[in-house]
RODO-934190 format. One line per 3 residues: number of its first residue (from 0); their letters; for each residue x, y, z of N, C-alpha, C, CB. Coordinates in Angstrom, 2 decimals, always signed. Glycine has a CB too. Layout:
<pts>
NUM = a = X:Y:Z:X:Y:Z:X:Y:Z:X:Y:Z | ...
</pts>
This chain:
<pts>
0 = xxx = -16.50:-6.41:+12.84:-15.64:-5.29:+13.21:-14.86:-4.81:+12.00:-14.68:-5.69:+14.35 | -14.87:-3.62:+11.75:-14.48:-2.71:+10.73:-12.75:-3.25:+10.38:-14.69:-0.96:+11.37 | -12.26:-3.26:+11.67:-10.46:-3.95:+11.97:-10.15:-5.40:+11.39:-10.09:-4.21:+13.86
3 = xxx = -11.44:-6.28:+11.89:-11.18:-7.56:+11.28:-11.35:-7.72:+9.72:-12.05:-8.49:+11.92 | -12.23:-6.73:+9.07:-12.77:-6.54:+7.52:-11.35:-6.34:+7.13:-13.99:-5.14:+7.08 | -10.98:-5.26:+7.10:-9.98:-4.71:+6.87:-9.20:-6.12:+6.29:-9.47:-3.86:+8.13
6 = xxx = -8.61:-6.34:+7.55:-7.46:-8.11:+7.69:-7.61:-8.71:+6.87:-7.62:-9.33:+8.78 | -9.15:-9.17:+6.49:-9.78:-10.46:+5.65:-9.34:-9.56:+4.64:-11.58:-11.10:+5.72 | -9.42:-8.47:+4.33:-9.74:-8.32:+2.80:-8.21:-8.65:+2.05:-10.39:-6.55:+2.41
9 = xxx = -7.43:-8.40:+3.14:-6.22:-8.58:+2.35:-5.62:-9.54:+2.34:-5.41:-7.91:+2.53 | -6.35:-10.79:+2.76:-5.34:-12.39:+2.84:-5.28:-12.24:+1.54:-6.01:-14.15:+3.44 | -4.22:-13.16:+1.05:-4.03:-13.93:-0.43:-4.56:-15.17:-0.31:-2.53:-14.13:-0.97
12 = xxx = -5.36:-15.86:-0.83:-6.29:-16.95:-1.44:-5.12:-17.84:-2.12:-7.57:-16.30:-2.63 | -4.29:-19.44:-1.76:-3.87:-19.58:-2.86:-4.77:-21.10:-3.33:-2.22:-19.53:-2.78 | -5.02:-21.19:-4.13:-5.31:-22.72:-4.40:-4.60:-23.49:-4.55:-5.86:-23.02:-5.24
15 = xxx = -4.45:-24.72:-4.51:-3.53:-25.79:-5.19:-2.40:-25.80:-4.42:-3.13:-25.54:-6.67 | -1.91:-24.55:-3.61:-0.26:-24.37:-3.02:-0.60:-24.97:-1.38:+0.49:-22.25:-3.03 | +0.36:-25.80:-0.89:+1.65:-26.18:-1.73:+1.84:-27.00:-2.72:+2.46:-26.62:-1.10
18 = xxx = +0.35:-28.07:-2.48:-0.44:-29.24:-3.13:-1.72:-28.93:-3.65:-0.67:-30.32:-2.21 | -1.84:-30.00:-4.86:-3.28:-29.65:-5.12:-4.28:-30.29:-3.68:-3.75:-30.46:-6.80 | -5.59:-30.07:-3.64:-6.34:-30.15:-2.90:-5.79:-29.08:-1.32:-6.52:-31.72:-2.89
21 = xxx = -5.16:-28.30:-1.40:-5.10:-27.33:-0.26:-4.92:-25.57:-0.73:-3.73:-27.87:+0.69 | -5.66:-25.34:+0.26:-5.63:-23.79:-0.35:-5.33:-22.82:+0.68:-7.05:-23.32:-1.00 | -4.19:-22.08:+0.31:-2.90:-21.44:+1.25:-3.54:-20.34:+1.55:-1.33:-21.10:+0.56
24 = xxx = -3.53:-19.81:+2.93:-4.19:-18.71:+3.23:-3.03:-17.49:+3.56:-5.20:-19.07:+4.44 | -2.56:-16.84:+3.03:-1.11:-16.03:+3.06:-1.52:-14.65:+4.11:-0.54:-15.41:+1.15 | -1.21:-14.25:+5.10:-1.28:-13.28:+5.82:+0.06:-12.05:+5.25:-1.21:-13.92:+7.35
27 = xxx = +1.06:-12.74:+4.64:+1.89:-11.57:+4.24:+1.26:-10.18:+3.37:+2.97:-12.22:+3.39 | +0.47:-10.37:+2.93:+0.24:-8.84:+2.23:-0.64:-7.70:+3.06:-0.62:-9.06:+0.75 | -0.78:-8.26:+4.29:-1.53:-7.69:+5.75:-0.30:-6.92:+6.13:-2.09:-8.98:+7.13
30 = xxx = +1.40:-7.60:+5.82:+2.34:-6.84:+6.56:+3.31:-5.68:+4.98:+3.55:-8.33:+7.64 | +2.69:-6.03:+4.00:+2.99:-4.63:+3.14:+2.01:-3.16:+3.00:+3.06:-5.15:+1.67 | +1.08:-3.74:+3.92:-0.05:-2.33:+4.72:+0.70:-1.48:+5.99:-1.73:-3.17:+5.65
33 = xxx = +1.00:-0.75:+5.91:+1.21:-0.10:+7.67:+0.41:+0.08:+8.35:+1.69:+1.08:+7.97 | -0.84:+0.21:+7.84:-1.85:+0.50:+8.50:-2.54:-0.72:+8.53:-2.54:+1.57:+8.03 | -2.84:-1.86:+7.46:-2.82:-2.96:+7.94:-2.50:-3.21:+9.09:-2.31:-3.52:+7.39
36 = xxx = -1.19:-3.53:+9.02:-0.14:-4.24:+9.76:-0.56:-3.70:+11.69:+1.72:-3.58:+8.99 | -0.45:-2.00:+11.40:-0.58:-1.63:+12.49:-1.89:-1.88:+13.41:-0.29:-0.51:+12.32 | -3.04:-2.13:+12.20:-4.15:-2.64:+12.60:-4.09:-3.63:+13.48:-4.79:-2.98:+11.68
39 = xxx = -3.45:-5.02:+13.09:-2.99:-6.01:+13.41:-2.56:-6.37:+14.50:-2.39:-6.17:+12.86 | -1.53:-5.44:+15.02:-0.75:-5.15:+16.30:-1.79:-4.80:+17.13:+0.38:-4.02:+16.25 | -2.90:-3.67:+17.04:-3.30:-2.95:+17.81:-4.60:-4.12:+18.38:-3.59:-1.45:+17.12
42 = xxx = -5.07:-4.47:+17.49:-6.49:-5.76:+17.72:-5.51:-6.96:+18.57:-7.34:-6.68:+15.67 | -4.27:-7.14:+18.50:-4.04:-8.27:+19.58:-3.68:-7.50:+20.98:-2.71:-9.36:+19.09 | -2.78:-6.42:+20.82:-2.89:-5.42:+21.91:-3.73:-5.53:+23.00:-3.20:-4.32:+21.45
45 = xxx = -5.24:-5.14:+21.95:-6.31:-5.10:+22.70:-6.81:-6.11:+23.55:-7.12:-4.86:+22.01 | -6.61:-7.05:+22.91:-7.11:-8.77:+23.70:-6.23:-9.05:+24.49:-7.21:-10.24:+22.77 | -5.05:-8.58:+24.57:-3.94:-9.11:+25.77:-4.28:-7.90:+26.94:-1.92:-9.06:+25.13
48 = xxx = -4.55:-6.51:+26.47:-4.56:-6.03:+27.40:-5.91:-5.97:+28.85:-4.21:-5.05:+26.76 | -6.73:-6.49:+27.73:-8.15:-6.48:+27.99:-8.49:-7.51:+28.84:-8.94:-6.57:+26.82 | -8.44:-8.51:+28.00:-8.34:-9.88:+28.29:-7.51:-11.24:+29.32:-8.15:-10.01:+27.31
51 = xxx = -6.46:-11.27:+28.18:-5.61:-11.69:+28.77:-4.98:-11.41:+30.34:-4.99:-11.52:+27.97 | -4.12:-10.24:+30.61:-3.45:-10.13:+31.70:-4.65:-9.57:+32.75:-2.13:-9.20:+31.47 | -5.51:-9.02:+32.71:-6.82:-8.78:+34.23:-7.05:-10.54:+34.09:-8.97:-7.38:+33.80
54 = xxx = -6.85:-11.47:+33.69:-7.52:-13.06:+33.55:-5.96:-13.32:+34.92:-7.45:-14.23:+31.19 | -5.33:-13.15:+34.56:-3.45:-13.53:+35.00:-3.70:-13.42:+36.97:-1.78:-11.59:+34.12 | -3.58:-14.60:+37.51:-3.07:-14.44:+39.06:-2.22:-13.07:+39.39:-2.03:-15.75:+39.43
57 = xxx = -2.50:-12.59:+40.60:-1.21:-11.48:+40.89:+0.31:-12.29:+41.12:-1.58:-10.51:+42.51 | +1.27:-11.64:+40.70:+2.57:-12.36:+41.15:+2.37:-12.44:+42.13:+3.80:-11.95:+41.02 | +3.42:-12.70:+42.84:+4.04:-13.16:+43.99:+4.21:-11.69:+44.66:+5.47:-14.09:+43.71
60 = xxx = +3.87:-11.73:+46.39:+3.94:-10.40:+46.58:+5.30:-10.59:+47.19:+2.75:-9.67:+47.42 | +6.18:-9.17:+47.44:+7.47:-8.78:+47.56:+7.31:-8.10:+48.73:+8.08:-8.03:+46.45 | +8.10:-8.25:+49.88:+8.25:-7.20:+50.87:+8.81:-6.59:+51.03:+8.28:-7.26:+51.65
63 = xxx = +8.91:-5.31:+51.39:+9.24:-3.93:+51.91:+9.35:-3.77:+53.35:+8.27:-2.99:+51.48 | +10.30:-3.05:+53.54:+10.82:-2.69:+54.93:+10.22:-1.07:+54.88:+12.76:-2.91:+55.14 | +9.28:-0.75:+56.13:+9.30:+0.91:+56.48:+9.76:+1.49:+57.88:+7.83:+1.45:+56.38
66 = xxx = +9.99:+2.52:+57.55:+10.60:+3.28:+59.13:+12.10:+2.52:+59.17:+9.42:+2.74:+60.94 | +12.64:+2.97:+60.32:+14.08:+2.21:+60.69:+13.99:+1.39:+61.97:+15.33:+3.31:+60.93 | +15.19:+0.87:+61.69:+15.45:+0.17:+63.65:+15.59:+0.99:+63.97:+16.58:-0.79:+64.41
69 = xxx = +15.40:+1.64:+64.73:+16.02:+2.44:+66.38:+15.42:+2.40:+67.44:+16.17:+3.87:+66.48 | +16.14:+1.93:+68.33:+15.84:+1.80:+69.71:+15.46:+0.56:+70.43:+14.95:+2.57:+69.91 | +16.20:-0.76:+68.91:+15.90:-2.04:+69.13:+14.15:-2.44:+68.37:+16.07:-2.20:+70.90
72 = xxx = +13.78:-1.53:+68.21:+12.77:-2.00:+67.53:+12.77:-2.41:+66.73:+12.14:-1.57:+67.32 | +12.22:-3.14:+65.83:+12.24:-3.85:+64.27:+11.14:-3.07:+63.81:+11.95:-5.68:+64.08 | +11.89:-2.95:+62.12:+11.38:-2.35:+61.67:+9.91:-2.95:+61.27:+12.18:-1.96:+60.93
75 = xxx = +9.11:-2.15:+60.44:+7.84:-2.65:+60.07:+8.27:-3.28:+58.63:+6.60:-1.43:+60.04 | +6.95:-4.33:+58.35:+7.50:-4.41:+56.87:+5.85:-4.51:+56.09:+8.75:-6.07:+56.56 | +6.02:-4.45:+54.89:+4.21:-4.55:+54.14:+4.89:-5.33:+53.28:+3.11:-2.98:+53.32
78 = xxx = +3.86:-5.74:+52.61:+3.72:-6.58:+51.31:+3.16:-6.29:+50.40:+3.28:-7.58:+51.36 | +3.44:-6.28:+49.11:+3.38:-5.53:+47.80:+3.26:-6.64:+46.33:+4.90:-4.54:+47.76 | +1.48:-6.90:+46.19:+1.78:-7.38:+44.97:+2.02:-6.88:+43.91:+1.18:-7.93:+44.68
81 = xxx = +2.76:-7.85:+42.70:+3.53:-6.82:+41.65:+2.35:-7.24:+41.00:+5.26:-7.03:+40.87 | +1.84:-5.72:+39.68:+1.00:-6.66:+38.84:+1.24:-7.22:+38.19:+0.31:-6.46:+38.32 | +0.61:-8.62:+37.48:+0.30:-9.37:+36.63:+1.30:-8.63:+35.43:-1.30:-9.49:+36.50
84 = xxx = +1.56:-9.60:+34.30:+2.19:-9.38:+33.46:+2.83:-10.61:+32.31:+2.96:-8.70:+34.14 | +2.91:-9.97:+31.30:+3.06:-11.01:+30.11:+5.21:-10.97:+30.09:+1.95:-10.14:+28.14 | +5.48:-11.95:+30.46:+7.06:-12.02:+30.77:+7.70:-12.44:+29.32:+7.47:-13.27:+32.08
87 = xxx = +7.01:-13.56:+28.30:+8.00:-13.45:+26.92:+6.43:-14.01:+26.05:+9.91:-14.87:+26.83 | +7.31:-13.66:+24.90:+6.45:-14.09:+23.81:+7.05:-15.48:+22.70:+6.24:-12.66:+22.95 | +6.34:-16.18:+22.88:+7.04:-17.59:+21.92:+6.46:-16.74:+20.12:+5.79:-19.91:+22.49
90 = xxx = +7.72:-16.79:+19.17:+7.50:-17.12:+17.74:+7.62:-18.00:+17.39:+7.98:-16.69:+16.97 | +6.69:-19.08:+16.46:+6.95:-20.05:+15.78:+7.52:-19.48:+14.70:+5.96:-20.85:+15.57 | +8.29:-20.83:+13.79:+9.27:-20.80:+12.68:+8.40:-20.48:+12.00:+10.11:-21.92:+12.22
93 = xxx = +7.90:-19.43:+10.86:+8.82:-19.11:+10.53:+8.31:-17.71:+10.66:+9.33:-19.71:+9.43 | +6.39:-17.69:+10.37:+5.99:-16.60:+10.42:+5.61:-15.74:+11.35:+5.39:-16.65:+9.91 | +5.79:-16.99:+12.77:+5.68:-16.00:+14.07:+6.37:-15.17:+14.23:+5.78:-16.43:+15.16
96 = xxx = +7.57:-14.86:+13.66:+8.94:-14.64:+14.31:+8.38:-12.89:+13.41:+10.80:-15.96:+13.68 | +7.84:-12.94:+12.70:+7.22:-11.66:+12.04:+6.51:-10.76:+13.27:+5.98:-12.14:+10.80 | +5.12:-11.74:+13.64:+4.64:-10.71:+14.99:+4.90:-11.03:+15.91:+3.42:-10.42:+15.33
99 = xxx = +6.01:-11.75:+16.76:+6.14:-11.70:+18.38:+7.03:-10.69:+18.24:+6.70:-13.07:+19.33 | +8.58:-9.91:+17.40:+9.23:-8.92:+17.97:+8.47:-7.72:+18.49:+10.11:-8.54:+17.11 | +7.66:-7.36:+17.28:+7.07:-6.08:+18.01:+5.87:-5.92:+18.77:+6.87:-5.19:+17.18
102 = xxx = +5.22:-7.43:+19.16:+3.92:-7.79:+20.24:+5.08:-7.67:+21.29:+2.83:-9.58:+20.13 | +6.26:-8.10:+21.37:+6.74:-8.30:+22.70:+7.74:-6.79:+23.21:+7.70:-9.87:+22.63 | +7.89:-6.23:+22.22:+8.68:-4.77:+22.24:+7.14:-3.94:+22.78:+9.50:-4.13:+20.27
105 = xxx = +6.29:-3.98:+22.62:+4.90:-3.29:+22.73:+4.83:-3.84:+24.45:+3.41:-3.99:+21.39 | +5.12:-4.86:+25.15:+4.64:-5.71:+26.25:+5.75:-5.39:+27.12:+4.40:-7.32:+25.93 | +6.87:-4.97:+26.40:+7.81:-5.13:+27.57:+8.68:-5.91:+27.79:+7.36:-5.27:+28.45
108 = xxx = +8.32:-7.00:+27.03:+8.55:-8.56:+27.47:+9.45:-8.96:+26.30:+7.03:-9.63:+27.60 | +10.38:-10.53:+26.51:+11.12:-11.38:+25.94:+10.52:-11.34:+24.57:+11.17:-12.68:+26.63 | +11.44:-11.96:+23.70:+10.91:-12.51:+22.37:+11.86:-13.44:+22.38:+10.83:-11.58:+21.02
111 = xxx = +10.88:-14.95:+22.37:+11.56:-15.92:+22.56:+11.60:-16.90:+20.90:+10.88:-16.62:+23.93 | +12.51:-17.10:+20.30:+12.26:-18.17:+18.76:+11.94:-19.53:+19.18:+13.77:-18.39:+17.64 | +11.37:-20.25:+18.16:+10.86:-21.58:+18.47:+11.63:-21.84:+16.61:+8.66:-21.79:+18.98
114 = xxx = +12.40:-22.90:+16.84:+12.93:-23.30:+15.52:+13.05:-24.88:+15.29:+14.32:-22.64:+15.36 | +13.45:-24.71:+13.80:+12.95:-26.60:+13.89:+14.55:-26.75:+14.39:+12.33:-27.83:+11.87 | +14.87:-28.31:+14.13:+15.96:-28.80:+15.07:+17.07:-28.42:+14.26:+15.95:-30.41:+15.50
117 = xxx = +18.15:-28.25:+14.94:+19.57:-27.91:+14.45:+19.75:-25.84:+14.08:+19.74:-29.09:+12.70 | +18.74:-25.09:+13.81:+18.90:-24.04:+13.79:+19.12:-23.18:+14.63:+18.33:-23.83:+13.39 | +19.36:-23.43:+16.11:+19.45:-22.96:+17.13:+20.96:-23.00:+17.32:+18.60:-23.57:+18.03
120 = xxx = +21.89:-22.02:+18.29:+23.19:-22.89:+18.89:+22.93:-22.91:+20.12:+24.69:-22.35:+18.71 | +24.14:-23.62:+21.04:+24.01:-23.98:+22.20:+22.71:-24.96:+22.50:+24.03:-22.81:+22.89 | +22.71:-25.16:+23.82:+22.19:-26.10:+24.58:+20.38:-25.85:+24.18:+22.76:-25.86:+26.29
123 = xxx = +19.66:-26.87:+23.72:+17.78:-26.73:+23.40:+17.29:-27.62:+24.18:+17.08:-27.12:+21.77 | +15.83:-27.67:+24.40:+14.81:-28.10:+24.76:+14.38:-28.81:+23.49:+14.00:-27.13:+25.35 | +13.80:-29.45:+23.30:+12.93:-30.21:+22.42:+11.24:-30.40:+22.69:+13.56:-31.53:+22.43
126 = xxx = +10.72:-30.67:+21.12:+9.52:-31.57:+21.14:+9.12:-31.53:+19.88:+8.39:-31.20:+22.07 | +8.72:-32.74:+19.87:+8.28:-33.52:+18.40:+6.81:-32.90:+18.07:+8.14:-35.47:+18.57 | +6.57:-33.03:+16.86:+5.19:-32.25:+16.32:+4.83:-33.09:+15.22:+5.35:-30.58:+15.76
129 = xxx = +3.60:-33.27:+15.20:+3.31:-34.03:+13.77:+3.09:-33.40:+12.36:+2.11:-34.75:+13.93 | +3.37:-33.90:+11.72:+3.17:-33.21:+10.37:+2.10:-33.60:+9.14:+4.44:-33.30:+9.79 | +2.20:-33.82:+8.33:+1.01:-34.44:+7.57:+1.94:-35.56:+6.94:+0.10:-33.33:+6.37
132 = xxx = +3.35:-35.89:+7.09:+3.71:-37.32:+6.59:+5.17:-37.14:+7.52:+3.84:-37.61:+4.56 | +4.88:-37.61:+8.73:+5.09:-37.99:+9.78:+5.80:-36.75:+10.53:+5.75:-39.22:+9.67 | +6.75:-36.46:+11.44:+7.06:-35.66:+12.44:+8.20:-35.37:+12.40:+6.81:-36.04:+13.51
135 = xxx = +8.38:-34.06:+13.33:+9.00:-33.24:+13.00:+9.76:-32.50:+14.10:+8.28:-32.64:+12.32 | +11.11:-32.13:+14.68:+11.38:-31.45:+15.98:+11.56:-29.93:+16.49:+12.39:-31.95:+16.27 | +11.03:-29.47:+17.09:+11.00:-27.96:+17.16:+11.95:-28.48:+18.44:+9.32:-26.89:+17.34
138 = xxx = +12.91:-26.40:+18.93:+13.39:-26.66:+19.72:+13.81:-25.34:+20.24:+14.13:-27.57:+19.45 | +13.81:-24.84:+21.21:+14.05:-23.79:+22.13:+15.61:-23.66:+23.04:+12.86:-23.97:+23.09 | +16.38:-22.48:+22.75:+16.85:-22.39:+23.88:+17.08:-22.12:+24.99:+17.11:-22.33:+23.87
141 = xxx = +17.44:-23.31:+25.51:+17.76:-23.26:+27.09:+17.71:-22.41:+27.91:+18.72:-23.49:+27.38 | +17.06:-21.97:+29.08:+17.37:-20.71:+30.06:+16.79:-19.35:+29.21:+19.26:-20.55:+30.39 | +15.50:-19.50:+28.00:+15.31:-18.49:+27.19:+14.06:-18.38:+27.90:+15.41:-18.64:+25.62
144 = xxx = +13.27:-19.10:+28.68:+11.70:-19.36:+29.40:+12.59:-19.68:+30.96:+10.42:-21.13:+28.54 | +12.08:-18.53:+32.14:+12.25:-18.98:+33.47:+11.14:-19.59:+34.09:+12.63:-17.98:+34.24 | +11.49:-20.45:+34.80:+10.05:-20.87:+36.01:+9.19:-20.00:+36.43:+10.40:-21.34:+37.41
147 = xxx = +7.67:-20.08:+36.27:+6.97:-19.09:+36.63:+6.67:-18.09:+35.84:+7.40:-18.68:+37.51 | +7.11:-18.39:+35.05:+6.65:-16.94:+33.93:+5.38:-16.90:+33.29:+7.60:-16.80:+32.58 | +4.79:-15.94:+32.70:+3.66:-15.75:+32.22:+3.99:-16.11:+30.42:+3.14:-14.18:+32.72
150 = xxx = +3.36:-16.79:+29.43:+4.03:-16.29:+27.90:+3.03:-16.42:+27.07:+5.32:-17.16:+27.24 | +3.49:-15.70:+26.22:+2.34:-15.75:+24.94:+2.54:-17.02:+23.65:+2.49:-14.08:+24.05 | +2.20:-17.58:+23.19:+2.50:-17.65:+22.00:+1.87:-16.89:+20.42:+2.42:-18.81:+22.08
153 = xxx = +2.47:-16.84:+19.55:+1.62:-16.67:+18.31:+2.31:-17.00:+17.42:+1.09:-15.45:+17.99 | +1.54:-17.48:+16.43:+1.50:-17.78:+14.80:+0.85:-17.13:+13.64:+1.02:-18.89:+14.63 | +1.00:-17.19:+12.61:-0.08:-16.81:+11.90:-1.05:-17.27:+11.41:+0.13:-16.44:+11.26
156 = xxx = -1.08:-18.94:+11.87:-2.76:-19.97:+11.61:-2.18:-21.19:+12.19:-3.49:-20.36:+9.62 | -3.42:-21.23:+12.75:-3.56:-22.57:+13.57:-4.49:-23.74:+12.59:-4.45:-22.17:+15.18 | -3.90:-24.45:+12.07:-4.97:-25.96:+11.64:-4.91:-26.96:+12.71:-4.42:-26.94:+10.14
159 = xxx = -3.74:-27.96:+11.84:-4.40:-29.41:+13.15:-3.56:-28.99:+14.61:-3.69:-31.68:+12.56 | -3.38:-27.48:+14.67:-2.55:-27.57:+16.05:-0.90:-28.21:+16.47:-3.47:-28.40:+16.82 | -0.47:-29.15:+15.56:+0.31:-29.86:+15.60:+1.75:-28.67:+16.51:+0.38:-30.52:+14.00
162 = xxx = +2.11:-27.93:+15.66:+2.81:-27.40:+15.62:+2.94:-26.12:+16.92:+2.71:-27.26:+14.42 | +1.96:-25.01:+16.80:+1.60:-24.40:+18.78:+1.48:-25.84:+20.02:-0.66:-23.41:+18.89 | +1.06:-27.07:+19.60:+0.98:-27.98:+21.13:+2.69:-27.92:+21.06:+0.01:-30.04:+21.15
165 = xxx = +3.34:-27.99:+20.37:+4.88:-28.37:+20.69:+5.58:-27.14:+21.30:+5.74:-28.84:+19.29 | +5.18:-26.01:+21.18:+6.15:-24.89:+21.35:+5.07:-24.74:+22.70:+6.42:-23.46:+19.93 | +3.82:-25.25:+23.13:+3.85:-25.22:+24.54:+4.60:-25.92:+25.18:+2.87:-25.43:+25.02
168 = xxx = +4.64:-27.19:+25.33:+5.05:-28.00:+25.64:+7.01:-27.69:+25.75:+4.34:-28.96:+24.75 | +7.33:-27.10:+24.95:+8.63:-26.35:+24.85:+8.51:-25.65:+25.92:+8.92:-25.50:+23.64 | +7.60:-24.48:+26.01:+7.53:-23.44:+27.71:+7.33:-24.16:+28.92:+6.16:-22.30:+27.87
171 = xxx = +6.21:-24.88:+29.09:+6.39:-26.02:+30.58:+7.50:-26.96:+30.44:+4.98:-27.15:+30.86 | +8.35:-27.28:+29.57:+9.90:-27.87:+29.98:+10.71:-27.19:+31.08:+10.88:-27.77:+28.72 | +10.10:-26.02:+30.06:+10.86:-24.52:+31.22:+10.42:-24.08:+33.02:+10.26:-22.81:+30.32
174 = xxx = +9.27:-24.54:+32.56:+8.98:-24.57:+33.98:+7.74:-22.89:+33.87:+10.86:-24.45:+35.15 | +7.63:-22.41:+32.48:+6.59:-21.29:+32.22:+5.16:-21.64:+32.04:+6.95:-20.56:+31.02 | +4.52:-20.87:+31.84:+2.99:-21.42:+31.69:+2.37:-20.03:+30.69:+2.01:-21.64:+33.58
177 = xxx = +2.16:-20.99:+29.45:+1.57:-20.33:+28.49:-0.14:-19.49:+28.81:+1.58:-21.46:+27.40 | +0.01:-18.34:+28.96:-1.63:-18.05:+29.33:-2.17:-17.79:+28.25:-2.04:-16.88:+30.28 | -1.68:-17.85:+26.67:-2.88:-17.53:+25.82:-1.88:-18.01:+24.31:-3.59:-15.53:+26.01
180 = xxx = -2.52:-18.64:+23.47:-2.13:-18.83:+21.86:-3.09:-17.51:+21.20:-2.71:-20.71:+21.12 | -1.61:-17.00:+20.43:-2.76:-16.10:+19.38:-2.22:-16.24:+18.26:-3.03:-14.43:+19.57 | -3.29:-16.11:+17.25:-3.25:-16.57:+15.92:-3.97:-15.01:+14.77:-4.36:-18.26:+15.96
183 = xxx = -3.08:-14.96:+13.30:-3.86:-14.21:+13.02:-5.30:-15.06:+12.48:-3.14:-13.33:+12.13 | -4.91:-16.35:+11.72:-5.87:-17.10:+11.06:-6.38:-18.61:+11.85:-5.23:-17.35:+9.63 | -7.33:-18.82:+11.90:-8.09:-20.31:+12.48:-8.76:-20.96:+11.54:-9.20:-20.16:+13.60
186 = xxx = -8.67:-22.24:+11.36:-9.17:-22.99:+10.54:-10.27:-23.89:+11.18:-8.15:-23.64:+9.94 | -11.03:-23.51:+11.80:-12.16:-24.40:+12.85:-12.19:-25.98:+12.66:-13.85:-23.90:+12.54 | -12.73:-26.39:+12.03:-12.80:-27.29:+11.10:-12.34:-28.73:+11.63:-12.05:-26.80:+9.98
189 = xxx = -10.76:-28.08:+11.38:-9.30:-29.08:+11.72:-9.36:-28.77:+13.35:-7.44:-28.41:+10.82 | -10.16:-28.45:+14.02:-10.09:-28.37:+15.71:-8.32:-28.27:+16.43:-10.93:-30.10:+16.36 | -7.77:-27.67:+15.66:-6.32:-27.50:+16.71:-6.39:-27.03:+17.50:-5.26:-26.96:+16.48
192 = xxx = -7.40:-25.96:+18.10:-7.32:-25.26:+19.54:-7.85:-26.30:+20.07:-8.09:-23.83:+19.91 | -8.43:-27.00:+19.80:-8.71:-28.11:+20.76:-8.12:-28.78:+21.28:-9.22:-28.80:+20.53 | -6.42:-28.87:+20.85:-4.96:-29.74:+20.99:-4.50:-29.04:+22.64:-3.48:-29.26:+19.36
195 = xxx = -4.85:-27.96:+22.52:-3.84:-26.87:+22.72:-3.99:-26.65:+24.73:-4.43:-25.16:+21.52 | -3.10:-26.42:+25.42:-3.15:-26.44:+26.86:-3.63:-25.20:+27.42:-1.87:-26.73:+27.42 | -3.91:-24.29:+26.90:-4.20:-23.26:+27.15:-5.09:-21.91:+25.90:-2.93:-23.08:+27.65
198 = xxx = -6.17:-21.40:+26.88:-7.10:-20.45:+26.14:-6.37:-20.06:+24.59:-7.34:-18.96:+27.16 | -7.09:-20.08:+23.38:-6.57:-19.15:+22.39:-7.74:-18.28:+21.33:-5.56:-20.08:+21.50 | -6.77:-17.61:+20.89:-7.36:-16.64:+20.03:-7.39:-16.49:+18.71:-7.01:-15.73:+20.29
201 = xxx = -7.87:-16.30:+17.86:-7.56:-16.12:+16.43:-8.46:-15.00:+15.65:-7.75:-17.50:+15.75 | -7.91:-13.98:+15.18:-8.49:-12.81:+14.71:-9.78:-13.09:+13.39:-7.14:-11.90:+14.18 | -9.42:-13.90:+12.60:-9.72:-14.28:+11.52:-10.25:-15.99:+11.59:-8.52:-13.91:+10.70
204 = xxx = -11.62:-16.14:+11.14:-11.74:-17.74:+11.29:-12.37:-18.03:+9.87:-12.81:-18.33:+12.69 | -11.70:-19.04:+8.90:-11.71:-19.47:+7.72:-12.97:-20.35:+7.78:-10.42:-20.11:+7.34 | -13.77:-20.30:+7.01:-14.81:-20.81:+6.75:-14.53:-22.14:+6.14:-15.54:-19.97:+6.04
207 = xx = -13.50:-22.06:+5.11:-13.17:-23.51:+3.89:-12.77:-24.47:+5.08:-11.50:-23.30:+2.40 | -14.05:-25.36:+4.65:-13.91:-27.41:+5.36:-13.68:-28.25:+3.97:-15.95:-28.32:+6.32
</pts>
C-alpha cells in the first residue's frame, strides 16, 4: 500500500542506539511530515473504523418511554441499542502519548496516560512490566477507565510486548476491556503480540531478527 511505503520510507534506522547490538527504529520523523503524520492518523482511522468497532458487541440497550399515561394506561416503552463505540484510548510513556490525543479527539473518546511510577498525582492503579534488566512499574489513574468500556491502546512498537501487556492489565483493573493494541512498528520476531490479551495491529512490520 502506497500509505504504508510512504511510513517506511521515513523511519530513522539507528544502529548501535541505545546499545551496541540493537538497532533503534525512530517513528519521529513520520511526525515532522503533515502529510506523513496525517497519513498515519488516517490508516489507523481506517482499521478502527472498519475493523475494529463493526467487530465490538452492541452496548447495552436503553429504554424509552412512548405515548403518555392517560386514562390509567401505562405507557409503552421500546428498547434502543446504542451503537458500539471506542470509549478511551490508553498512551504509553512516552511515545504513545504523541498518537492517542488526536486518535482519541478523532473518536470522540478519552485520552487516557499510562506513566511509569511516581509521575502521576493522586490515587493509581499499578502493574509491573519487564524490562531487559529486570522490571519496571507503569501506572494509571484511578477512575480514568470505567467498567465496561470499550479502549484502545497504542504505541509506537511493540517488541517483547512487555510493556502494552501492563497497560492492559492496567484497563481490566478498571474493570474496561481493551478491544484492540495498535502499533505504528512490529518487530515479529520478538512475538509480543503474542503476550498480549487482546487482537492487535501494527502498520509497519520490521524484518531485522
Amino acid at each position: 500500500m502506497a500509505d504504508v511505503e510512504l511510513l517506511k520510507s521515513l523511519l530513522g534506522v539507528h544502529p548501535g542506539f541505545p546499545k551496541p547490538g540493537i538497532t533503534f527504529l525512530d517513528f519521529l520523523p513520520i511526525l515532522r511530515d503533515p502529510t506523513a503524520f496525517e497519513t498515519l492518523l488516517t490508516h489507523f482511522m481506517h482499521r478502527i473504523t472498519t475493523t475494529v468497532i463493526p467487530s465490538l458487541p452492541p452496548s447495552p440497550a436503553a429504554s424509552t418511554s412512548n405515548g403518555s399515561n392517560t386514562g390509567g394506561d401505562l405507557a409503552s416503552t421500546s428498547t434502543i441499542q446504542a451503537r458500539p463505540k471506542i470509549d478511551a484510548v490508553v498512551g504509553l510513556d512516552a511515545r504513545g502519548f504523541l498518537l492517542g490525543p488526536p486518535l482519541a479527539l478523532r473518536l470522540g473518546a478519552a485520552f487516557v496516560p499510562v506513566r511509569k511510577r511516581g509521575k502521576l498525582p493522586g490515587v493509581c492503579v499499578q502493574a509491573v512490566y519487564e524490562k531487559e534488566y529486570g522490571e519496571d512499574i507503569f501506572e494509571m489513574q484511578a477512575g480514568s477507565i470505567q467498567p465496561g468500556q470499550n479502549v484502545l491502546v497504542v504505541d509506537d512498537l511493540i517488541a517483547t510486548g512487555g510493556s502494552a501487556k501492563a497497560a492492559g492489565e492496567l484497563v481490566a483493573k478498571q474493570g474496561g476491556r481493551v478491544v484492540q493494541y495498535l502499533f505504528v512498528i512490529s518487530i515479529p520476531f520478538l512475538r509480543g503480540i503474542e503476550r498480549l490479551d487482546a487482537p492487535a495491529y501494527a502498520i509497519i512490520e520490521s524484518k531485522d531478527d
